[in-house]
C-alpha positions in Angstrom: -19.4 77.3 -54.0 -18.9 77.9 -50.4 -17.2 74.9 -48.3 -18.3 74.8 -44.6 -14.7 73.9 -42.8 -16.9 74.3 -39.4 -15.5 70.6 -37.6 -18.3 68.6 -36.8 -19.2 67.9 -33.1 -19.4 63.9 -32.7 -20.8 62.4 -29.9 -20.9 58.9 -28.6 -23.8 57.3 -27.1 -24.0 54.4 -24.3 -25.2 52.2 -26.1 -22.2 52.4 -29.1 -19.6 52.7 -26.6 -21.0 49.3 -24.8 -21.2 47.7 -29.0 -17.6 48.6 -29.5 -16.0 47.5 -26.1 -16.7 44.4 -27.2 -14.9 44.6 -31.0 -11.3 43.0 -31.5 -9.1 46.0 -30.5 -7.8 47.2 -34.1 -11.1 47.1 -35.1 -12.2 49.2 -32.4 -9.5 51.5 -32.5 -10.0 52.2 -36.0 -13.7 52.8 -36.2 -13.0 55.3 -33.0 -10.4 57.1 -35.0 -12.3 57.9 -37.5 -15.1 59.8 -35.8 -12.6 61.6 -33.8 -10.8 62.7 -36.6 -10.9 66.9 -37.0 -11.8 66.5 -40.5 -15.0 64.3 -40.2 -17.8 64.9 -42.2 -21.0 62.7 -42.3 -21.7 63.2 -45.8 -18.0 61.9 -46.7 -17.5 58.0 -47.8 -19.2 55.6 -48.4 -22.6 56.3 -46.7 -26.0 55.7 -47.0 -29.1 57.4 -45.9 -31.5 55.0 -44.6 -34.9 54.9 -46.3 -37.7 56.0 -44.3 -35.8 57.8 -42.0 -35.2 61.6 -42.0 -31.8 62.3 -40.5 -30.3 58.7 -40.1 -27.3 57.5 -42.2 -24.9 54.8 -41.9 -21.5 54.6 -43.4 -18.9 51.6 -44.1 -16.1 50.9 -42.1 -14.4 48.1 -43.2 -16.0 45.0 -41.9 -18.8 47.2 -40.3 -21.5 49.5 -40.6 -21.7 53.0 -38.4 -25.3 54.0 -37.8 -25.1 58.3 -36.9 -27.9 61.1 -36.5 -27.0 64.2 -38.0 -27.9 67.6 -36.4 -27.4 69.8 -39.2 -28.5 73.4 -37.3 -26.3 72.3 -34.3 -23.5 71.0 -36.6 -23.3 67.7 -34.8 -24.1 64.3 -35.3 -24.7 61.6 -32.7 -22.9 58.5 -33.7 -25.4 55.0 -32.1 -25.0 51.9 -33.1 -22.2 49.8 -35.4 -22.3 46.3 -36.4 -20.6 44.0 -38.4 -21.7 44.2 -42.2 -24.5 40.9 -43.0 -28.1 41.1 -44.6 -29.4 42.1 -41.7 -27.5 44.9 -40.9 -29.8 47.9 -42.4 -32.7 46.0 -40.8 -31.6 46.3 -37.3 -29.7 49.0 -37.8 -32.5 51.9 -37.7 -34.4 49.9 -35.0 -31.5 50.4 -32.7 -32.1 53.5 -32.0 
């Protein structure tokens, strides 16, 4: 079995940075560490792809829920929307986009 240790490229959009500006700092902080850590992968923890949708997955973060594209040619995933875990989250959470 090969294992791809290729670092993935994650980037932000507007519209997550404008969500997360708003969190309680630790929280904040916290969910920003982890998708600027060297060693992230998108397929790692507890993530979910989101039915219906070809390339969208989310993945838990405590209290919340990280909505990401991956970009699997370009090694690179596109990391927005995040919300705090209800209901409703999986709902809104692909119509975010």
């Amino acid at each position: 079995m090969v294992i791809d240790k290729e670092p993935w490229d994650v980037r932000r959009n507007k519209k997550f940075e404008k969500i997360i500006a708003r969190f309680p700092k630790h929280d904040a902080e916290r969910i920003q560490e982890h998708f600027s850590d060297v060693d992230f992968n998108p397929y790692e923890g507890d993530i979910r792809k989101l039915q219906g949708e070809e390339n969208i997955w989310s993945i838990r973060l405590g209290e919340y829920r990280a909505f990401y594209e991956i970009y699997q040619e370009e090694h690179m995933a596109e990391v927005f929307h995040v919300e705090r875990r209800n209901t409703q989250t999986y709902k809104r959470g692909k119509q975010k986009r």
